[in-house]
Every structure is written in C-alpha cells, then in structure tokens.
Residue, then its C-alpha position, 0 to 999 in steps of 0.5 A: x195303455x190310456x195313450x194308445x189310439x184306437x187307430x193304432x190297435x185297428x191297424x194291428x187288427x187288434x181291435x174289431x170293427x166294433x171297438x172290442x179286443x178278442x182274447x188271442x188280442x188281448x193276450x197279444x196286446x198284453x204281452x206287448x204293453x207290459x214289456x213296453x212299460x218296462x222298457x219305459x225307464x230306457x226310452x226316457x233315458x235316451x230320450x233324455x241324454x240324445x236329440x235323436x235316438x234310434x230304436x230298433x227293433x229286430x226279428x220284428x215280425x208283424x211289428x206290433x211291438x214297435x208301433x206302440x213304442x213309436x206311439x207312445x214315445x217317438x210320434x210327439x217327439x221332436x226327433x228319433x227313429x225306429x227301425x224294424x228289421x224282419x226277414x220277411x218281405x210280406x211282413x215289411x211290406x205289411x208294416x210299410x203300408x200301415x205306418x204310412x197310414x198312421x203317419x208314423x214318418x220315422x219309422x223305418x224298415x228293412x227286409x233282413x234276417x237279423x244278422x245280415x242286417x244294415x245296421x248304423x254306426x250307433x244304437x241306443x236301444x234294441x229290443x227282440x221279442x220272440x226272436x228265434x233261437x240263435x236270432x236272439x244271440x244275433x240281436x244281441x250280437x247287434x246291440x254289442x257291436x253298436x254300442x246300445x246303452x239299453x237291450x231288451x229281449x224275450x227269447x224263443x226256442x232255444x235248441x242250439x244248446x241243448x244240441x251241444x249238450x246232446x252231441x258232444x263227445x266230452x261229458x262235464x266231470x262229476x255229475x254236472x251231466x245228470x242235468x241233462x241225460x234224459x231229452x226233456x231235461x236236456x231241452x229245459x236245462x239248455x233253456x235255461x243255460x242259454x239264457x243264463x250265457x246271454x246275461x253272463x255275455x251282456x255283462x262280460x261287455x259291461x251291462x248291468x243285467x236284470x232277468x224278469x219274467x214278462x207276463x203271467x205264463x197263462x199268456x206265454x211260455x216263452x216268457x223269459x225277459x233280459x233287460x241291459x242298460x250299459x255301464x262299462x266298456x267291458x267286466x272281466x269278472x263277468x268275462x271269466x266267470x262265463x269262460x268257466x261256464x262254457x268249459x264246465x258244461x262243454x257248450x260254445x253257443x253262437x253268441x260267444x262264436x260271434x264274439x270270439x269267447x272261448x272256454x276257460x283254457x282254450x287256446x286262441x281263437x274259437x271255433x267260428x274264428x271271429x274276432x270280439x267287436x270293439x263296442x262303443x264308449x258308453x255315455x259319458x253321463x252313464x253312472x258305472x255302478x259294477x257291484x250294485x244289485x240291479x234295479x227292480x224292473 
C-alpha cells in the first residue's frame, strides 16, 4: 500500500536489507493489505462516530496484520487503541519490542489465549486472521459479548464440526447425511457448515454479514472472509433459521455452546449450560437495514 514505511515492512522482516519482498513476503503482505482494504470502510466508520476507538486483534500471532492497521489508520490520529491478543509469550514479547521501535504508543498486548483474554467493556471492531478452529468461534464470542460495531474473520482449520458429523449417533433424516459419509467429504462439508453457523449466529445477534473470498487461492487455501457490521440488538428470523440448522445436521458447535443456541426443539439449556450474553446497544447512528442485501466489500 503507498501509505506503508519501509520501516514498518523491515520490522516485520518482510523486507531484505536491500529494500525487496521475497515471494512467501509478498504473499504474506498480500493477504494481509487486501483484508486490510476491505475493513477500511469499518475503521473510517468508527473513527467517525467514536474519539477513541479500540481495535483488537485476536489470536494475532506474529501481528502483522495489526501493525499495518495501526499504521494506516490509528498512528496519525488523535486517538484510538489496538490491542493484540496472542497466547504466546515469545510472540507478545516479539511484538512489544517492535512497536516501541516504531513508535506505535497505542498499541497494546496481551499474553492470552483468545477465550481467557481481558477484554474491556467495549469494542469497536475485531478482527481474526487465521484463528484456529474453534479460536475463531471465540473471537467471535468476544466481539458478541462487547458489542463490536464491525468483525472481520478469516477461519482456519475447522475440525470441530466435522468430528460432531463423524461421531454422533443420530444421523440427519432423508439423505442429508450422504453429504458427509465419506472423511474428505465430511472435512470439506464441516468446513463449509462451520462457517455458514458463524454467519447465521453474527446475524442472529443483529449484523449485517457478507462472506467473500479474501485473496486469490494461489495465496491461501484458507481464504474464507466474514465480515459484520452490526445493526440490530438481535434478528429472530436469523436466530431460528440457525436452530433449524443445528437440529437438522445434528451438529452444536462451540459458538453456539457459548452462546446458549440450542437446536430447534431442544429443551433448556444446551450442553456447555452457558447463558447467551447481553451485548451492547448498537450506535445510535447505526442505520438498521434488516432486509437489505449486504454491500459489496
């Protein structure tokens, strides 16, 4: 991107001493600037409505991806926060010391894994990228509970699904479970129900969802993209189009634990007893657009 320092892409070690990106760089750097475009629209929103906006970036790894947000969008502005969550100390500790050398003063980190992280009371936008398997479902878990006007994941390694599929003992009625007989069909089609759940629950709590593909698939194979940007308080349509959903493919994955979703006729509580959460009022600028197509990324 044209606003990117050189410094910046040093420290990431995306750049050689010499000023060039190798390939597995540019791949990188790819992945990450087109996701970072696309969640423009969202950063310009609560930068707009909101002094101080707190962006945090979970399961964040080597935290490429927040370094160029806070870059492009929060090191020239009067106010706003990143806050980078990783379960790895090495990684934190990594990250710390690259943000001091650039300067970045409002970037924070924490040493968590995603769902014991401290969160605060509010958060305007969260992004994942490449948080695995039901990490995902935790990010998302943390933007429900906190009320984040936008999300953004990329999900990676979806297993818990397909173990449901292959272990329950209670197969779907008619022929629902031809989808998913044989393993490399019952990885790919608990994929892809992993994630359809992911954007039916975004919506059941009221956000407007588009799912897009993020970059090319030369660069990734993990290159599914959910963004939210939230309108409502909650969407019942949404919420029992996803009970049906759970009831008829016999899966609950964690999201919903967490969530206290049950399958359509399921009495009380589901299995993990958890109670849903309470989110957040959305801005009250925020314009509720329940039956309009989502936009275009």
């Amino acid at each position: 991107m044209p606003d990117q320092s050189q410094a910046l892409l040093r420290e990431l070690h995306l750049l050689t001493r010499e000023g060039h990106l190798n390939a597995d760089a540019l791949r990188k750097l790819k992945q990450v600037n087109h996701l970072v475009g696309l969640l423009r629209p969202a950063m310009e929103d609560v930068q707009g409505r909101h002094a101080n906006p707190l962006v945090v970036d979970a399961g964040s790894g080597n935290a490429y991806l927040g370094f160029v947000v806070y870059e492009l969008f929060l090191k020239d502005a009067a106010g706003g926060e990143l806050l980078s969550i990783e379960g790895r100390p090495d990684l934190t500790e990594r990250a710390k010391g690259r943000a001091e050398r650039l300067h970045f003063d409002r970037m924070r980190f924490q040493t968590a894994h995603i769902d014991a992280a401290e969160y605060p009371e509010r958060i305007h936008v969260l992004m994942a990228l490449h948080a695995c398997d039901t990490a995902t479902d935790d990010a998302l878990v943390a933007a429900i509970k906190h009320g984040a006007d936008h999300v953004a994941v990329v999900p990676c390694c979806q297993a818990e699904v397909a173990a449901q599929l292959k272990e329950k003992k209670a197969k779907p009625a008619g022929s629902m479970s031809l989808l998913f007989q044989h393993p490399w069909h019952r990885r790919e089609f608990g994929s892809h129900l992993t994630n359809v759940i992911r954007a039916l629950t975004l919506e059941a709590f009221g956000y407007q969802v588009t799912v897009t593909e993020l970059t090319g698939w030369e660069h990734s194979l993990k290159n599914e993209l959910i963004l939210g940007r939230r309108v409502h308080r909650d969407n019942r349509r949404a919420r029992l189009q996803l009970q049906a959903l759970l009831a008829e493919t016999g899966v609950q994955p964690r999201l919903t634990r967490l969530l206290g979703i049950t399958p359509a006729g399921a009495g009380g509580s589901d299995v993990g007893g958890e109670e849903a959460p309470e989110p957040s009022e959305p801005a009250s600028d925020a314009q509720p657009t329940p039956d309009a197509a989502p936009p275009e990324p």
